[in-house]
Each structure stands twice: as C-alpha cells, then as structure tokens.
C-alpha positions as CSV (number, residue, x, y, z in Angstrom):
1,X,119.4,12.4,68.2
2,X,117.8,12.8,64.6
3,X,114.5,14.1,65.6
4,X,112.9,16.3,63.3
5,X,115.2,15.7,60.5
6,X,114.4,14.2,57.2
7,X,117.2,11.6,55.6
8,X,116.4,11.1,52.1
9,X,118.5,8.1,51.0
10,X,119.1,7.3,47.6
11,X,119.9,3.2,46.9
12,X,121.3,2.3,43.2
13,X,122.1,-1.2,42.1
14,X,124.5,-2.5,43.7
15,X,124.9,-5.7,46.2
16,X,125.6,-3.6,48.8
17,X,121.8,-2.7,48.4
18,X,121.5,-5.0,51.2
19,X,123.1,-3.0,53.9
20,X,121.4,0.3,53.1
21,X,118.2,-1.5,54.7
22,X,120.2,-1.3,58.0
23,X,121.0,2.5,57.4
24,X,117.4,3.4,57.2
25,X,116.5,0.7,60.2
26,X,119.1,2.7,62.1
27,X,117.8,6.1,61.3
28,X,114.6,5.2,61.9
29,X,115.4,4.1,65.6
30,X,117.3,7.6,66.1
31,X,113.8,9.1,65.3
32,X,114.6,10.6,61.7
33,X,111.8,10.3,59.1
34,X,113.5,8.8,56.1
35,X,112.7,8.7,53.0
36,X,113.9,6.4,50.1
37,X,114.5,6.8,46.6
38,X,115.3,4.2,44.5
39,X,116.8,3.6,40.9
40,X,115.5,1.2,38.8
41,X,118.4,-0.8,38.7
42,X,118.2,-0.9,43.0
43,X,114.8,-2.3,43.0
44,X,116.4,-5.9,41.1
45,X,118.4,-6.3,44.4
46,X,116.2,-5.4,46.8
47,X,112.1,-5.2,46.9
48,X,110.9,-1.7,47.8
49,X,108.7,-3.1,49.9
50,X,111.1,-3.4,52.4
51,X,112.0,-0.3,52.5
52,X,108.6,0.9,53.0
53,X,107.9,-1.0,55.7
54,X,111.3,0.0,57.6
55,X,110.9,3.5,57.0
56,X,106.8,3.8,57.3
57,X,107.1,6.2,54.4
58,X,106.4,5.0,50.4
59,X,109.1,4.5,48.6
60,X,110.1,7.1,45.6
61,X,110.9,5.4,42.4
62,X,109.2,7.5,39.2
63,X,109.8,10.6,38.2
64,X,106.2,10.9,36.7
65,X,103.5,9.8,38.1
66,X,100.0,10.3,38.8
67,X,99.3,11.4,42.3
68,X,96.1,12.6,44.2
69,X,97.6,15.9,45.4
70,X,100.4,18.5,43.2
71,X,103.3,17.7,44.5
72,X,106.6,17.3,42.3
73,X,108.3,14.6,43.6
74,X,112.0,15.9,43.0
75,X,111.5,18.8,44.1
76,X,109.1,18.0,47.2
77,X,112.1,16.1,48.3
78,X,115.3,18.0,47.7
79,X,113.0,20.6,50.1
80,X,112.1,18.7,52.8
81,X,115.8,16.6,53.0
82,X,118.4,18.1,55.4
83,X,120.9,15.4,54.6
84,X,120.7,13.0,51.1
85,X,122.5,10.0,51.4
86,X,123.6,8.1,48.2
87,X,124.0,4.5,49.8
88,X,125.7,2.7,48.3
89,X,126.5,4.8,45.1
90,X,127.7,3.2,42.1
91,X,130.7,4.7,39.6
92,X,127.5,5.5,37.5
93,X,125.5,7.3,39.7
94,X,129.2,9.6,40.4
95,X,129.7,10.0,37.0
96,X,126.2,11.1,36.5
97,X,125.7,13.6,39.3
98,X,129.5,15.0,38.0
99,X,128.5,15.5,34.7
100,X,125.8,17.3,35.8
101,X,123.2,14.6,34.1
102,X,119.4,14.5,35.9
103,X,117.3,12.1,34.2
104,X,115.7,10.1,37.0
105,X,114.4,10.8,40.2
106,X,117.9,10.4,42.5
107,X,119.5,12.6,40.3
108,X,117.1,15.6,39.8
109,X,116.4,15.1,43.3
110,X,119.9,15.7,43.9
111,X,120.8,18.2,41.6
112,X,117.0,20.3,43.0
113,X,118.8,20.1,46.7
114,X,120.5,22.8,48.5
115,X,121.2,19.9,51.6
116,X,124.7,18.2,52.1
117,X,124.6,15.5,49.9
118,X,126.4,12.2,51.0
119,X,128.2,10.0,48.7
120,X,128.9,5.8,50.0
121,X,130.4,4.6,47.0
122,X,130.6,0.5,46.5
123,X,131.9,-1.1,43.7
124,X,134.5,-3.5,42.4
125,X,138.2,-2.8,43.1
126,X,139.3,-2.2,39.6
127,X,136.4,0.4,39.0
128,X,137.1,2.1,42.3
129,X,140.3,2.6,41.0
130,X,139.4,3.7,38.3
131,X,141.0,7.4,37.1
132,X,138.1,8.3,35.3
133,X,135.8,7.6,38.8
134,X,138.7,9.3,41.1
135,X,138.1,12.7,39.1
136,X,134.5,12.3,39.2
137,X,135.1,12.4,42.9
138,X,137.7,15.2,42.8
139,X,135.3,17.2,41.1
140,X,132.5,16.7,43.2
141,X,134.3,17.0,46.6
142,X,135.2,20.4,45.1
143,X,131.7,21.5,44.9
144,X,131.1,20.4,48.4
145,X,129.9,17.1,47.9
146,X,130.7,14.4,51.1
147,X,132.0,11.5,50.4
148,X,132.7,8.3,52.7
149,X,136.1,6.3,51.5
150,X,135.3,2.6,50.2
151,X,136.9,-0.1,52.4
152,X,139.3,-3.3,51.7
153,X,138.3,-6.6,52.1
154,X,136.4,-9.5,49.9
155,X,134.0,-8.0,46.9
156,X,131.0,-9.6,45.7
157,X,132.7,-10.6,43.1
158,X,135.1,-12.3,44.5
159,X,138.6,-10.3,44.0
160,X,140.1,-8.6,47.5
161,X,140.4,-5.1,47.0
162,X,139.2,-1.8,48.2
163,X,135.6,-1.2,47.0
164,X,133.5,-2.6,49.8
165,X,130.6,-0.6,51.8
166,X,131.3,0.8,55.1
167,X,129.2,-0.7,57.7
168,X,125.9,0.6,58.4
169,X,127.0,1.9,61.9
170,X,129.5,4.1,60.8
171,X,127.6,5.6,57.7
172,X,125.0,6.6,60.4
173,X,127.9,8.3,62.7
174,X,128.8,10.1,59.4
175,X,125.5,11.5,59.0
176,X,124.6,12.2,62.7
177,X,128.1,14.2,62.2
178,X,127.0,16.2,59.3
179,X,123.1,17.0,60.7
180,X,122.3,15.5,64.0
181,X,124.6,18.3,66.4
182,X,125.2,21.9,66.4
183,X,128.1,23.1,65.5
184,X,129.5,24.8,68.2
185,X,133.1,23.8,67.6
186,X,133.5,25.1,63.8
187,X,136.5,26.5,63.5
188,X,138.1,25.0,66.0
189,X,141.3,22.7,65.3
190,X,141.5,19.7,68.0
191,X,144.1,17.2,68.9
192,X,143.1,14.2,70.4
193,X,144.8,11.1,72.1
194,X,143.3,8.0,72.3
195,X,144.6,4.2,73.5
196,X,147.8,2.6,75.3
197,X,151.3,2.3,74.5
198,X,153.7,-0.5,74.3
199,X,157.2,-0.4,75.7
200,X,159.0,-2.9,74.7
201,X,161.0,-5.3,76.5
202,X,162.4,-7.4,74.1
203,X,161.2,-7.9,70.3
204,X,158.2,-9.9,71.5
205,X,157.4,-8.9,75.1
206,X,156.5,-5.4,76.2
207,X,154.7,-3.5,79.0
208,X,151.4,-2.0,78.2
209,X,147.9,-1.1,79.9
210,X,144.3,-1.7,79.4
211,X,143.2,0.8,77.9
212,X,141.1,0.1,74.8
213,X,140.8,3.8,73.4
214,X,137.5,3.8,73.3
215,X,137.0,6.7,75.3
216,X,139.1,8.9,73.1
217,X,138.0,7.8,70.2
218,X,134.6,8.9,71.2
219,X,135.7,12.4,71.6
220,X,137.5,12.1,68.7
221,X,134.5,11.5,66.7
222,X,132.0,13.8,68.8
223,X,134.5,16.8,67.9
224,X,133.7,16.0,64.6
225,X,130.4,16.3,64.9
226,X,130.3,19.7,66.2
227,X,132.2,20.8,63.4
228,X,135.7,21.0,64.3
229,X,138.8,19.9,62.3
230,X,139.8,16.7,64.7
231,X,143.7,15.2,64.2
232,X,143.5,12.1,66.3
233,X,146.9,10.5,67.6
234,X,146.5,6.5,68.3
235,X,148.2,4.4,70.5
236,X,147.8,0.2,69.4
237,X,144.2,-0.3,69.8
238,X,141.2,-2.8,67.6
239,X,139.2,0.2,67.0
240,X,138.0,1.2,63.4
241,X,139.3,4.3,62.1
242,X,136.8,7.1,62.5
243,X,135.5,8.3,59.0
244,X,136.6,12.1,58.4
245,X,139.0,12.0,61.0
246,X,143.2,12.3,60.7
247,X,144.4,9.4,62.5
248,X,148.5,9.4,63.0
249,X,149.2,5.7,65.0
250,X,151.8,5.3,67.2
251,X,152.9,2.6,69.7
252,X,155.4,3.7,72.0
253,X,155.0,6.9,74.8
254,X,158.1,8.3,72.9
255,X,156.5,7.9,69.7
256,X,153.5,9.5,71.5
257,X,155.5,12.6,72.0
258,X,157.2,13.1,69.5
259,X,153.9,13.3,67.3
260,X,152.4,15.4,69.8
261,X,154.9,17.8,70.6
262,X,155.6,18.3,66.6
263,X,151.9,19.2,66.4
264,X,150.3,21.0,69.4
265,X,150.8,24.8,68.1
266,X,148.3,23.8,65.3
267,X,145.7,23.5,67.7
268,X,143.1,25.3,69.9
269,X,141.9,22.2,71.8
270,X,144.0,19.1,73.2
271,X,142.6,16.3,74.7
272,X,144.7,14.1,76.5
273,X,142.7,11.0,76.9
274,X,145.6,8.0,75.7
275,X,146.5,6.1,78.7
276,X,150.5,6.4,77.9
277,X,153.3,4.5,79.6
278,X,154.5,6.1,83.0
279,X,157.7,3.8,82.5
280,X,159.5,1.9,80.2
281,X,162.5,-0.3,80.3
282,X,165.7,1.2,80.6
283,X,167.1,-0.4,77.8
284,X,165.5,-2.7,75.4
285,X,167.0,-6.1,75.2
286,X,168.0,-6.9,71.2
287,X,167.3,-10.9,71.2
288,X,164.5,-12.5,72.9
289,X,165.1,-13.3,76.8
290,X,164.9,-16.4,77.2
291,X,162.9,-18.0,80.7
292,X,165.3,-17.7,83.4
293,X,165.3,-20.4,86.2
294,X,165.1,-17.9,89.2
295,X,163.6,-14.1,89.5
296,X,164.2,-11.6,86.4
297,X,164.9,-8.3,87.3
298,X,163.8,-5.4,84.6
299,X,165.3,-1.5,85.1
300,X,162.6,1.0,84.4
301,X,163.4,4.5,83.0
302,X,160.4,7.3,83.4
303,X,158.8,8.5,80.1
304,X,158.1,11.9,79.3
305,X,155.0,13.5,81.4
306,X,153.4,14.5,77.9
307,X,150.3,16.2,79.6
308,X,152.8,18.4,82.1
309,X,154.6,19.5,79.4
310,X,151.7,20.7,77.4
311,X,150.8,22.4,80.6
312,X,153.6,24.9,80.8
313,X,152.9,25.1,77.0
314,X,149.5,25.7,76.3
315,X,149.0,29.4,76.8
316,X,145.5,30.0,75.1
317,X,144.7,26.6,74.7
318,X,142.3,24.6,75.9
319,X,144.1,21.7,77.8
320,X,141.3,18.8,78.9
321,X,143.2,15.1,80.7
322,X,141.9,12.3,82.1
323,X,142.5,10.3,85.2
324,X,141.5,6.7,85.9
325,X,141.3,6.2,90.0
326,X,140.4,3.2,91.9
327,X,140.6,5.7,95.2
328,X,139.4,9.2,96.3
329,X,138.5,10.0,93.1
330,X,137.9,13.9,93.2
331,X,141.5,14.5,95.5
332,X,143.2,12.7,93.4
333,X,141.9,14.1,90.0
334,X,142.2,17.9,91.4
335,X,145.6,17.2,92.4
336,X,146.5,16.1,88.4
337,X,144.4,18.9,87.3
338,X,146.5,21.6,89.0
339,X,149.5,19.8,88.9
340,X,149.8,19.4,84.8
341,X,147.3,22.8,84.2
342,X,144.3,21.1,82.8
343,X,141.5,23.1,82.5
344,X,138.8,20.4,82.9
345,X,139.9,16.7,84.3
346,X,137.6,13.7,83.6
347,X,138.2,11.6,86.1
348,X,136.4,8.1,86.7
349,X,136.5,4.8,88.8
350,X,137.6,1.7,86.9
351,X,136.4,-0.5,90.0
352,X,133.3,0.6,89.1
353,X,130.8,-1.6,87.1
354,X,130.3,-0.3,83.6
355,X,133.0,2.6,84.1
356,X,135.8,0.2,83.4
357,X,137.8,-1.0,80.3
358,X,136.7,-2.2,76.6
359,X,132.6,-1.4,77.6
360,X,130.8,0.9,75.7
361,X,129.5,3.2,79.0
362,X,131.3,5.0,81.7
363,X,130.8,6.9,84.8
364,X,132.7,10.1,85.2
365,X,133.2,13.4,86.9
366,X,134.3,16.2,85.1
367,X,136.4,18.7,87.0
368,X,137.0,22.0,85.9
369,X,139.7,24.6,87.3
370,X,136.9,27.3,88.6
371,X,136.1,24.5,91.4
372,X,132.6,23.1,89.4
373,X,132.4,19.5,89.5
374,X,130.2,17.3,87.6
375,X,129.0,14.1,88.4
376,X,127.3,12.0,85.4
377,X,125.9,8.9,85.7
378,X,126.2,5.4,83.6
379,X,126.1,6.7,80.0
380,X,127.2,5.8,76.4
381,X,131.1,7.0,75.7
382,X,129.8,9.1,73.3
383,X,127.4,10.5,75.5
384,X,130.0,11.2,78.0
385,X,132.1,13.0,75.0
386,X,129.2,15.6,74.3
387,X,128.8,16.2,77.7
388,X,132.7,16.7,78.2
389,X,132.7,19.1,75.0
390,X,129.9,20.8,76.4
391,X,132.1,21.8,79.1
392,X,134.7,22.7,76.5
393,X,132.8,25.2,74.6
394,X,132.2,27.2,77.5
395,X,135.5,28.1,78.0
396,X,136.2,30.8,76.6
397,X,133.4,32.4,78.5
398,X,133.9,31.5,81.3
399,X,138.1,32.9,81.0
C-alpha cells in the first residue's frame, strides 16, 4: 500500500514516545521506508536503537555531523519525504514550527520540506488547552499544515482530559489517506451511511439489527483517502470515529432521515450502506412494559424507504446501496437496484463465512445498472471499499 514512499517521522519527548515505535513498525509492514528523526529530548524516553532496528534505516539525531559522503541531512530528508509525521508532537515542537524557529534537525527538516507535514500532538490536558497552543494550531492549519485531534482518556500524568495519542492504527490510516492512494475523488463531496438503528419499544427495549457499521465506515474512510470531502451519518455502533471525517450520529430510521434528507443536495456521491429499520412500533410505549403472563402483541408501522426516496431524487448523483441476502443473491440485489435507482448495488451473503456481521472481511458482488457484475472474493472491508469506489469513479464515463 506504501510502497515506494518515504515516511520521515519526527518523535519529541513525550511519553507517548512509546507508541510512535508501533507507527514506524506499521509502516514498515505496509512496505514504506521510514526514516526517523529524533529530538534530543525523544531519545530520554526511548533508545534510538529501536528505532533503527524497526525501520532498518539509522536514526537522524544531529544537525552537524561528520559523514563519509556530502549530504546535508535536513535537506537530504525534506527531499526524499513524501509525508513527515511529527508523532507525537509536543506544545513545543507547535509553537516552534509556528513561529517559524529551525534550530534542530526536526525543525529545519520541516521548515526545508515541500511534503504534507503531519502533526499528532500529545500532551497534558491543561496545555492542550491551552489558548496560546490552539493558535499555534490555527495558524499552522492555515498554512496547510495536518493535524490529528488529541483524544480523552487517562494522561501520563494522571489527570483525565483530552491530551492523549491516537492509536497507532489510526495515525497510519491518516497517513495512508494523505499519500498511500490517488486521488481520484478530489473534489468530490460524499455522504455516507453507516450502522443500525434502534426503534424503540419502550424506554429500555427496542428493535434493532446486526449490523456493526463496519462496512460503511470503511467507505467512509476509503473516500477520504481518495481525496474527497466525506460527511458520514452514524447509526449506534462501537466504532471509533474516523479521523478527518464529519460524523452526525443518529439512532432512530427517522432520525436517519431527517439528517439525510436535510443534506443530500450538498452532495455528488451517496452511499447508502446503514442497515436502517424496515419497521418500527406503532406507537412507543411511555413506561416500561412490564413481563406479561401470556403472548405480547407489538403493532409495527413502516419507516420511510430512505434509499427509494433518494432514487426519485438523485438526478446527477451518484446513488450506490447495499443489500444483505441469505438467497439468490444477484435476483434479488438487481431487483433493489432497479427498484430504488441505484447505480451500483453491493450485494453479499451473510450465511456466508467471513462475509457476515462484526468481521473485518467480506464477500461481495457489485452490480452496476449497465448489467456488469462483479464478483470479489474474501477481502478486507476496506479492500472491498476501494474496489466499490473504483466502480464509482467510472461513472461518469461510463453515463
């Protein structure tokens, strides 16, 4: 995914020090060549030996040194780098790059660089809060700088606040977004739906479905990779929310509407992959029901057909669905496509091992209106996303 491209990754001093060693593991395994700069202060948390070893590569640290060849560090590496990654970044190493300051190797390195440079700040709750730190960011975001947001949860230093490290997984999704696709959707505005929805029986008992929203999510975040501006509308699922991605949640089908239908004109591409309530009760009981001694009959009211309603809507737009079959897949996934005016339908078998709910793979056919149909084996979700949006982008060809 990252082959032939060079991650430089700049580590200050911070605890989170730890966790970049997982970044450059995970890079290495996606075939980048990474190399690793380190300040001073980094190298009393964290040996650069280890770096070394993980990446193969040695480890920058001095601006001047004596070297066998003529080669200026900074320089040789803002050159090569087609993404730097500041991981994790301390309010310092901000304030520094803001202000325009270059007096070690991260920073000249940095300021030498025509590449995206990626910010992961990490830090204790009061300085990330800090006003002084916030316009450091401001300002830099304005020159085009990336940044990741800090998350909430228990700081080295004990306080609970927001200041802690993303995870390495998602710092690497960030960067395969910025480098590791083309960008064949810039420009393009999508709307995405993703997960289940909960109608509600009573205040603790509702009906739902088991969809996770992984799928979805996937697109969500493959969209972003190929540059376009991705709004993604969430049923209740236990997913993290994708970095660089809009996310408005939601939890009923009505709710699901409402949010859709308020903001479908905005977009060029909708993908309707939430897995929303067919029914819901016909009226929602105020107190909790309590167990009844014989049968309990519930009335069920039809929610709105979201998907056929964008149909008759869409004009220019791109309208993709999905369709989860346990029989003939490919009649019964045609039928939905021409029914609801989909221009692709990915359709798969959730008897099917692997292709089912809350995995990370899936099996799918993608049918498109022209008649093509394509069958893909077991893949990754996200695999399965690219080769949905590959489908996508040929659209407008192909009309």
């Amino acid at each position: 995914m990252l082959s032939g491209k060079t991650v430089v990754v700049g580590v200050c001093g911070g605890i989170a020090a730890y966790k970049s060693v997982e970044v450059v593991s995970r890079l290495v395994k996606l075939n980048a060549t990474v190399n690793v700069i380190m300040t001073r202060n980094a190298q009393k948390f964290i040996s650069p030996l280890t770096f070394q070893t993980i990446s193969k590569n040695t480890v920058a640290d001095k601006m001047f040194t004596t070297t066998s060849k003529w080669d200026i560090e900074h320089v040789s590496l803002a050159q090569k780098a087609d993404i730097i990654v500041i991981v994790p970044a301390t309010a310092n190493i901000i304030g520094k790059i803001a202000s325009g300051i270059a007096d070690d190797l991260l920073t000249t390195t940095v300021m030498a660089s025509k590449a995206p440079i990626l910010i992961v700040p990490s830090m204790n709750n009061v300085m990330y809060e800090n006003p002084v730190l916030n316009e450091n960011i401001l300002k830099l975001k304005k020159h085009g700088y990336l940044f990741m947001e800090a998350e909430e949860g228990l700081l080295a230093c004990g306080t609970v606040g927001k200041g802690r490290l993303p995870e390495p997984e998602e710092i690497v999704e960030t960067i395969i977004g910025v480098i590791g696709h083309k960008k064949d959707m810039e420009g393009l505005k999508v709307l995405v739906t993703a997960g289940p929805t909960r109608e509600f029986i009573d205040p603790v008992r509702y009906i739902t479905n088991r969809s996770s929203g992984k799928m979805g999510y996937a697109l969500a975040k493959a969209c972003y990779m190929r540059g376009a501006e991705v709004l993604l509308i969430s049923g209740p699922v236990s997913l993290k929310k994708p970095a660089n991605i809009n996310v408005i949640n939601v939890i009923t089908a009505e709710e699901m509407y409402n949010e859709v239908m308020k903001t479908y004109e905005n977009y060029n591409v909708i993908l309707m992959f939430a897995a929303v309530a067919d029914y819901s009760p016909a009226q929602k009981i105020k107190e909790k029901i309590k167990k009844a001694e014989e049968e309990f009959d519930l009335r069920l009211k039809k929610t709105h057909d979201i998907a056929e309603e964008l149909g008759k809507l869409k004009g220019d737009r791109i309208l993709v669905g999905a369709c989860a079959e346990t029989g003939d897949i490919v009649k019964n996934a045609m039928e939905k496509l021409k029914k609801k005016n989909f221009d692709i339908i990915m359709a798969n078998d959730v008897t099917m091992e692997g292709a089912g709910f809350d995995v990370e793979t899936n099996i799918v056919k993608i049918l498109k209106k022209n008649g093509d149909i394509i069958e893909l084996p077991l893949m990754q979700k996200i695999d399965v996303a690219h080769k949905v949006l590959d489908e996508v982008v040929k659209l407008p060809e192909e009309r």
